[in-house]
Backbone as a ProteinNet text record, in pm:
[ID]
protein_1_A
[PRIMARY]
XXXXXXXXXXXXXXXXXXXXXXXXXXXXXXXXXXXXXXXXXXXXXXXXXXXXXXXXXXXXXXXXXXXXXXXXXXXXXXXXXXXXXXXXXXXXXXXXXXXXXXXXXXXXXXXXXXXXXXXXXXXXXXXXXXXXXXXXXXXXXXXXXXXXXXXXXXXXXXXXXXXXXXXXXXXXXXXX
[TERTIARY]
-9716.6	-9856.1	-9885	-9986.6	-10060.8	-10083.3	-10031.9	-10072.2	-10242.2	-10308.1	-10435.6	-10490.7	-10577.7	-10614.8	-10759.4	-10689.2	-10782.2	-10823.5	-10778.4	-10805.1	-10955.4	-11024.7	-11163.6	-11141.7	-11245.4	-11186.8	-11278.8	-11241.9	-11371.4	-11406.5	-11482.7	-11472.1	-11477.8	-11343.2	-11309.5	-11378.6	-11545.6	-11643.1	-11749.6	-11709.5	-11782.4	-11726.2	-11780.9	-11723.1	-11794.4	-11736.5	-11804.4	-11847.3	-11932.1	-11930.9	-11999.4	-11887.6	-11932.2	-11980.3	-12091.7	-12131.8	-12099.2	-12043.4	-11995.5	-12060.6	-12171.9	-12266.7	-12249.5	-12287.6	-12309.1	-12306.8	-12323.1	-12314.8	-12172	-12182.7	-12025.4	-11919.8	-11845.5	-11750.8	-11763.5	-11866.3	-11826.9	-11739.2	-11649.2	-11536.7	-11549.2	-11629.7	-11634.9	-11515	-11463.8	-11361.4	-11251.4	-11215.9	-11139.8	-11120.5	-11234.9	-11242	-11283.2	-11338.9	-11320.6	-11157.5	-11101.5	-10985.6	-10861.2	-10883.4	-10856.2	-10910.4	-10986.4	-11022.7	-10991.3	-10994.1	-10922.7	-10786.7	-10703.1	-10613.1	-10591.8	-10644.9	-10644	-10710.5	-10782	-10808	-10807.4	-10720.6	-10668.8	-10764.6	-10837.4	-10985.5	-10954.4	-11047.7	-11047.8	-11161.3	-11083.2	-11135.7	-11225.4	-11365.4	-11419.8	-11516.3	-11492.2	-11521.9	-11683	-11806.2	-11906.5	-11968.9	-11912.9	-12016.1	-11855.6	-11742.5	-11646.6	-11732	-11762.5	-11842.6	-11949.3	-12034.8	-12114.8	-12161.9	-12064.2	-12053.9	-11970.9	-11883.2	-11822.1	-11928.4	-11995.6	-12104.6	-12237.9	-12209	-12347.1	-12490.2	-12425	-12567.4	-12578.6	-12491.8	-12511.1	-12634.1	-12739	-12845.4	-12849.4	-12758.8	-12814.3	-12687.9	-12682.8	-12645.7	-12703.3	-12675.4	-12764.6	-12664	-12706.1	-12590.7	-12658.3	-12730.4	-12754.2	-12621.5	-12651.5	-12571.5	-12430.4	-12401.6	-12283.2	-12264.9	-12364.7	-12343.5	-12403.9	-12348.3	-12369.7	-12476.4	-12616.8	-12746.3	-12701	-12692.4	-12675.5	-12835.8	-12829.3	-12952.4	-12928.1	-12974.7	-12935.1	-13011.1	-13117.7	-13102.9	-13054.3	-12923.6	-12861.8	-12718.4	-12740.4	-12565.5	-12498.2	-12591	-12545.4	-12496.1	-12564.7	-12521	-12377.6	-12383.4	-12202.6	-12142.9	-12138.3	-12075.8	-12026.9	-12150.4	-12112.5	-11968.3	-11927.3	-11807.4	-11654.1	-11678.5	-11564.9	-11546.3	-11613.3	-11673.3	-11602.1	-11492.1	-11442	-11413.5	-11456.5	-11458.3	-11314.2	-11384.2	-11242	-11176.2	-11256.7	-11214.9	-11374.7	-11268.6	-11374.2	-11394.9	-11496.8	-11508	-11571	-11509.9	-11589.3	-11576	-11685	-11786.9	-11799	-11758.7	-11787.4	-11826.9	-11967.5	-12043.6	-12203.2	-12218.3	-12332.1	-12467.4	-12422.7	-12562.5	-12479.7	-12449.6	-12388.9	-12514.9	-12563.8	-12724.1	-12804.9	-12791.6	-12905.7	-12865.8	-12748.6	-12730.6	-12855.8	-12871.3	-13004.4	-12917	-12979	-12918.9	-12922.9	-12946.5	-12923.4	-12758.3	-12748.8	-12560.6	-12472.9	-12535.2	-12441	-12417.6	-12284.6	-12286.6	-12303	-12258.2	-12298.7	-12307.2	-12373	-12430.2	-12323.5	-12228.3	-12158.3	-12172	-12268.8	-12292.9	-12176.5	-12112	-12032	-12054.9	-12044.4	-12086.6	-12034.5	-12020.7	-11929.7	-12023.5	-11960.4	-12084.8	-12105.9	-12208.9	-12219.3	-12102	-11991.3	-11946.1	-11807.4	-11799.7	-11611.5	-11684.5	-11824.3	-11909.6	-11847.4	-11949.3	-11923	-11788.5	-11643.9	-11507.8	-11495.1	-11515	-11473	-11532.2	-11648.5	-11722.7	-11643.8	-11637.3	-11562.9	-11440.6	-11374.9	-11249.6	-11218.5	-11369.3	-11379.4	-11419.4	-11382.9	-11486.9	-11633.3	-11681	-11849.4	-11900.7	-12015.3	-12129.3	-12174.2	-12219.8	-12284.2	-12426.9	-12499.9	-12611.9	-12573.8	-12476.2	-12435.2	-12421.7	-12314.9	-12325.7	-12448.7	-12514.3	-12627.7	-12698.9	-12717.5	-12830.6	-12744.1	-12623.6	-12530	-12533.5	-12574.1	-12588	-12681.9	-12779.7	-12928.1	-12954.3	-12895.7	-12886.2	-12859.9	-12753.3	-12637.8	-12693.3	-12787.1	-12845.5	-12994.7	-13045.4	-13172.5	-13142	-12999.9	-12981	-13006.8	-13004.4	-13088.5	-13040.4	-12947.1	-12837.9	-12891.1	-12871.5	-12893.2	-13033.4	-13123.6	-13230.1	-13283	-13198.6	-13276.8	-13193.9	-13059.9	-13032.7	-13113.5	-13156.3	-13268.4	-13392.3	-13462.8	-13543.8	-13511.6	-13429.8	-13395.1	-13351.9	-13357.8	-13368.8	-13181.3	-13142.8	-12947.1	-12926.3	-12822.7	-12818.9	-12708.1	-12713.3	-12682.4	-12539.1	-12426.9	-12316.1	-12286.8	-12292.6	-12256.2	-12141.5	-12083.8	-11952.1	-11902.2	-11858.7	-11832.6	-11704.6	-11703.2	-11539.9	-11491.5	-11582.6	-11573.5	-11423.3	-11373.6	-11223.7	-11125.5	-11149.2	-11087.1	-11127	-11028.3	-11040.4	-10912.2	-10968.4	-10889.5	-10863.8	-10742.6	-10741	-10862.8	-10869	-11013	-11145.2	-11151.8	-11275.2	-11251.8	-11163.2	-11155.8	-11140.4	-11122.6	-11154	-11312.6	-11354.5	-11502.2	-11597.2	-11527.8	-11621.8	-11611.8	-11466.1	-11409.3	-11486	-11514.8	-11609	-11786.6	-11817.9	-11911.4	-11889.2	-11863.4	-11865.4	-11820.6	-11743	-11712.7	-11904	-12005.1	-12115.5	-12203.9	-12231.7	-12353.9	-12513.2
11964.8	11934.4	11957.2	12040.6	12051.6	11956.4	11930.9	11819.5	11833.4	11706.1	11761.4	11778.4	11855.1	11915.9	11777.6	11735.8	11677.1	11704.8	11827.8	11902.5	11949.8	11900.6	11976.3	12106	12241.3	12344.4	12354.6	12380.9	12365.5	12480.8	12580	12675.6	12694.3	12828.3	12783.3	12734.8	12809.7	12841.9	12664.5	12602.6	12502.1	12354.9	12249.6	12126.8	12046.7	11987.4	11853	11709.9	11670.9	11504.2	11430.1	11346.1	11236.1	11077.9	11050.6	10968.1	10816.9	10669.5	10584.2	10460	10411.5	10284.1	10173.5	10079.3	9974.6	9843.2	9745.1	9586.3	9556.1	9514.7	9478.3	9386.2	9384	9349.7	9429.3	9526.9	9570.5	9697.8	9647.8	9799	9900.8	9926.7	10099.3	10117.1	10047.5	10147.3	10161.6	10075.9	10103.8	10199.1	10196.9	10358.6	10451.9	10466.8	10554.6	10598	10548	10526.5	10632.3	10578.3	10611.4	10745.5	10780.1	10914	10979.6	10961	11030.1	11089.3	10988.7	11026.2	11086.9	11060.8	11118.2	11289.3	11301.1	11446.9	11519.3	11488.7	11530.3	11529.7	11463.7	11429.5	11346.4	11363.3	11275.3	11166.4	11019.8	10909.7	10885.7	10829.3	10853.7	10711.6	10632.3	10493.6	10511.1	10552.1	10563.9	10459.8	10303.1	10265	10244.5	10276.2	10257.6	10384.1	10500.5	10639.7	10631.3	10530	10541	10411.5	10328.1	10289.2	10348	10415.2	10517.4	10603.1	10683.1	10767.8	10708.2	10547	10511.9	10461.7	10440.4	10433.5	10262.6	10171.6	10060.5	9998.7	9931.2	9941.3	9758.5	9706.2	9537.4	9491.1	9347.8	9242.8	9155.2	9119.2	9035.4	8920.6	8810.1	8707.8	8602.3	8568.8	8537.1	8558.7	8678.1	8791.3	8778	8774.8	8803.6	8953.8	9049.9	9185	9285	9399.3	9504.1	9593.2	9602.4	9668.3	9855.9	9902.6	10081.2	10143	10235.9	10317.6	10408.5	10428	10488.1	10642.3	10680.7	10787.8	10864.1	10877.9	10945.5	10953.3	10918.8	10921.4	11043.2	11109.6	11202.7	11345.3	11288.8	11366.2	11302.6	11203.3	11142.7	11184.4	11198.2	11234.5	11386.6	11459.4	11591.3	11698.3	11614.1	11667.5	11629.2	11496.9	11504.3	11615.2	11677.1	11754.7	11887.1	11935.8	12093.6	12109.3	12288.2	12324.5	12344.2	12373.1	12357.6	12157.7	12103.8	11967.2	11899.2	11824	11707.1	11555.3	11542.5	11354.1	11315.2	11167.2	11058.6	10968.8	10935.5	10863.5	10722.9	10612.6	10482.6	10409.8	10367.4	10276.4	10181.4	10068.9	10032.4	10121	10222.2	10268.3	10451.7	10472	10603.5	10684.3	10611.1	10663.7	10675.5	10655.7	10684.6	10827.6	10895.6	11008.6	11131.7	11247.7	11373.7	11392.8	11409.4	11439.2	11604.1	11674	11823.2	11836.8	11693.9	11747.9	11667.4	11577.8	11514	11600	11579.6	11638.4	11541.9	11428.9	11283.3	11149.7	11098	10954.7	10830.5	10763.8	10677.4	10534.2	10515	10381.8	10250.4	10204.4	10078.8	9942.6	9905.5	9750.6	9696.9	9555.6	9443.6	9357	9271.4	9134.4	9037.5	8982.8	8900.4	8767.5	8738.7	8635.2	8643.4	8826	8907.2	8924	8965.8	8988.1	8840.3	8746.9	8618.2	8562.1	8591.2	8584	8669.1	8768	8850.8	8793.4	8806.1	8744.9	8586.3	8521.6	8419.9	8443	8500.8	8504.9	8598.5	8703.2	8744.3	8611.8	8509.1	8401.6	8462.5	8521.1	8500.4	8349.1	8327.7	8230.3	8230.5	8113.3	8092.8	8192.2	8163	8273.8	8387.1	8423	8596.4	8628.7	8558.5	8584	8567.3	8472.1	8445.1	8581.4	8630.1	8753.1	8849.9	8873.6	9031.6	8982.4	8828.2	8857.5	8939.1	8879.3	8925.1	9049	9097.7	9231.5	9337.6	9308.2	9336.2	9291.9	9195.2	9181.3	9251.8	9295.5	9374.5	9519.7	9575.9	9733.6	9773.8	9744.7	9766.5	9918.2	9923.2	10063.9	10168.7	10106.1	10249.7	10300.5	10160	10237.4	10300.1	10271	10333	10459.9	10467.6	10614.4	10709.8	10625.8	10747.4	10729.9	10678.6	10713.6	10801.7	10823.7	10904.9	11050.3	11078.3	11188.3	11202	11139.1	11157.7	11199.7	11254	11232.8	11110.2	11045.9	10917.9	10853.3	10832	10785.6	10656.9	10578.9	10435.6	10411.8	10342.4	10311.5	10144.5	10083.6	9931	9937.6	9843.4	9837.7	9619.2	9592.3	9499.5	9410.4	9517.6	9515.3	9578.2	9678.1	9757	9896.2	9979.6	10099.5	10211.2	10229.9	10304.3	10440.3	10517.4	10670.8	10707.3	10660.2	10766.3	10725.2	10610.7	10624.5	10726.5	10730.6	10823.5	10981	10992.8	11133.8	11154.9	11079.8	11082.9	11088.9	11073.2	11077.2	11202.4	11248.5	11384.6	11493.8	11455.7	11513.7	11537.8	11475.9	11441.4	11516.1	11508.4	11570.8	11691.6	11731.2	11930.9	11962.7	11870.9	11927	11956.7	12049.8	12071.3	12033.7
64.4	90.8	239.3	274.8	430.2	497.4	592.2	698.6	728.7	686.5	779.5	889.2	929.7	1069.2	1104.3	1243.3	1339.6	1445.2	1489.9	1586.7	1604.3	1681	1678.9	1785.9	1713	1833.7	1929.5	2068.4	2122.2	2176.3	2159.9	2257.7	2367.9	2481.3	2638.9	2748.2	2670.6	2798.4	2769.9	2658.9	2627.6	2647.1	2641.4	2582.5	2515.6	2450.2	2329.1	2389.2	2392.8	2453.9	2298.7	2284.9	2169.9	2262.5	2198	2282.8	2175.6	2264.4	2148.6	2231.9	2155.4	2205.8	2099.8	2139.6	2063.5	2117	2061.4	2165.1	2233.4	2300.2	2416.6	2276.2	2230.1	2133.9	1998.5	1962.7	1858.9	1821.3	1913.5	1883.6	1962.6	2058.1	2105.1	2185.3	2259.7	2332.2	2227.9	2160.5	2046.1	2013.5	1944	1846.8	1929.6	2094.2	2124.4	2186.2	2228.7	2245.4	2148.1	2029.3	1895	1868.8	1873.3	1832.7	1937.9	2054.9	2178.2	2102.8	2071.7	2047.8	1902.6	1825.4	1716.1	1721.7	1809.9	1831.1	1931.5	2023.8	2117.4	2242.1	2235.1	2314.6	2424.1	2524.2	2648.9	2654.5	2679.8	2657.2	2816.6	2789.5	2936.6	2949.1	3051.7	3038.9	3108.9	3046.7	3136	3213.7	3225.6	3315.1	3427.1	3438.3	3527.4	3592	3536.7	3605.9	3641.8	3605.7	3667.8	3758.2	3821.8	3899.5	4013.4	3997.2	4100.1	4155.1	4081.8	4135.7	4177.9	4197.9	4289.4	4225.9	4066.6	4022.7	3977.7	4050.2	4042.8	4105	4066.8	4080	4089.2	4077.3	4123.6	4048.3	4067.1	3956.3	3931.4	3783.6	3687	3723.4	3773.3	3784.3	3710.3	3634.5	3506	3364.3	3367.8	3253.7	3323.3	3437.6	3514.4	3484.9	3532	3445	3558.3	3574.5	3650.9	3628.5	3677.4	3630.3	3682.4	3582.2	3588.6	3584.4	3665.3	3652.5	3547.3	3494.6	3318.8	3353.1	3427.3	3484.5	3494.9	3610.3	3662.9	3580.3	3493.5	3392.2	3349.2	3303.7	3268.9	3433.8	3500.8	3697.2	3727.5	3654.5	3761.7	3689.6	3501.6	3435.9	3431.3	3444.1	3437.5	3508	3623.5	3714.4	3683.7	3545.5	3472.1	3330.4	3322.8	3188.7	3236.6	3135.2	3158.6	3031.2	3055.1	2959.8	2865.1	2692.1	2644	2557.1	2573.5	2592.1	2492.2	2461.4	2372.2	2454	2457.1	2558	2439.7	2457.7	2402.3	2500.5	2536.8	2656.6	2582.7	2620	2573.2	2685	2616.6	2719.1	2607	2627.6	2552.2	2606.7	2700.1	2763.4	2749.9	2661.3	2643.5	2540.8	2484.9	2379.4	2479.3	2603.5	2686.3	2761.6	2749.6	2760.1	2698.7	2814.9	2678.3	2524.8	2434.8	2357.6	2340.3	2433.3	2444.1	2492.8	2542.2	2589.2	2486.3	2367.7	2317.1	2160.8	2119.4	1989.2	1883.9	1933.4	1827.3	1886	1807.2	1852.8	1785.4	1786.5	1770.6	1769.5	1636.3	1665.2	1603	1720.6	1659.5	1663.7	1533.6	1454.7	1405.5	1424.4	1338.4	1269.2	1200.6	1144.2	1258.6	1230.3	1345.6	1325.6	1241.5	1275.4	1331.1	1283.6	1417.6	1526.1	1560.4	1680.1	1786.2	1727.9	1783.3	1815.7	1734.3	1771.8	1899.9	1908	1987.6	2060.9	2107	2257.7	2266.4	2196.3	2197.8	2295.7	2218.5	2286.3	2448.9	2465.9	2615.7	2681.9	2660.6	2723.6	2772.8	2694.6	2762.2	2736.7	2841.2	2799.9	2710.9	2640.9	2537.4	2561.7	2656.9	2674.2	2616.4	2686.6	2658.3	2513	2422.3	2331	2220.9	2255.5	2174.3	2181.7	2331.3	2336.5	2269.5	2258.1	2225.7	2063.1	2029.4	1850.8	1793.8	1870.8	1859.6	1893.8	1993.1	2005.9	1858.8	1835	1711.7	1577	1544.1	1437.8	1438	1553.4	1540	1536.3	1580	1558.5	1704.7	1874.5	1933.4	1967.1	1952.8	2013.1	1907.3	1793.5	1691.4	1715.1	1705.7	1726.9	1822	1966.1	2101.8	2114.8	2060.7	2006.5	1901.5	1823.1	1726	1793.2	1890.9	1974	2084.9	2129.1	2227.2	2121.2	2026.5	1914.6	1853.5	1912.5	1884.8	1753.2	1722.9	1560.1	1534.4	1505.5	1505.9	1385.7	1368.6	1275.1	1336.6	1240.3	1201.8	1183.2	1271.6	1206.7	1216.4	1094.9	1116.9	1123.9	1262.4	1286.2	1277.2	1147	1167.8	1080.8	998	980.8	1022.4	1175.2	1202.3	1149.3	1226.5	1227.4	1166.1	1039.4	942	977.4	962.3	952.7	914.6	744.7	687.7	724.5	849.9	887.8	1027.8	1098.1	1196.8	1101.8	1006.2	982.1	898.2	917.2	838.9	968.2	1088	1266.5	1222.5	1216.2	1292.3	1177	1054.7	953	1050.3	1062.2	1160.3	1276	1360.3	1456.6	1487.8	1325.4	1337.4	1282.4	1188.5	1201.5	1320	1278.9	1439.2	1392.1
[MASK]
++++++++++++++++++++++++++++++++++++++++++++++++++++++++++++++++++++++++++++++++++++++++++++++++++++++++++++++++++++++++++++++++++++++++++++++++++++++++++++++++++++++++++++++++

């Protein structure tokens, strides 16, 4: 029996950026992480990038949280980008990328009661998590990704992250 192919190809003169948003505990670096490696892809932490490139814009010391100019993201990003190469970009502000440079929109979701463990166990504030439920029970990511025109895949990683859901991305993201 054929081993199956996870290899996405990329052509030399091109590259792929998968973009992976969603509320702060529902899985994205995970599974971006994971599909990095599952397809030989480069894992790219966008708000570690785009605080390097200057686009830190305040702190929320409320939130205890770092305000990004969502602007300029895709300018700091662009000088890690070579051709030949697949990124998946994980950031809750990665749907705010053009979607003229993204090939897919990555939306990751849990239920709200692994949501709430997880923030639990980052010790956030009770504030925090209350707003990242609410966040996560209104859709805010998916939908400000299908407003920004993305083409948009769902993925619940609220039992984890299976082979055959990482080959059902990689289904996804060989479409154009």
């Amino acid at each position: 029996m054929a081993k199956k192919q996870y290899l996405i190809i990329v052509p030399k003169n091109k590259w792929i950026l998968v973009a992976i948003t969603g509320t702060p505990g529902a899985g994205k670096t995970l599974l971006a992480r994971k599909l990095s490696l599952f397809t030989h892809g480069v894992y790219l932490d966008l708000n570690k990038i785009a605080i390097k490139g200057g686009l830190k814009a305040g702190i929320d010391l409320p939130r205890k949280s770092v305000i990004i100019n969502e602007r300029g993201l895709f300018g700091v990003l662009k000088p890690y980008l070579k051709p030949g190469s697949i990124y998946y970009v994980d950031s809750h502000l990665s749907h705010c990328l053009p979607k003229s440079k993204v090939r897919l929109c990555i939306v990751a979701k849990a239920s709200l009661g692994t949501l709430k463990k997880r923030l639990i166990n980052r010790k956030y504030p009770y504030s925090k998590i209350k707003e990242n439920l609410e966040v996560e029970a209104f859709g805010v990511c998916q939908t400000e990704a299908q407003e920004n025109g993305h083409r948009v895949f769902e993925v619940d990683t609220t039992k984890g992250i299976s082979k055959k859901s990482l080959s059902n991305i990689v289904s996804q993201i060989k479409l154009k």
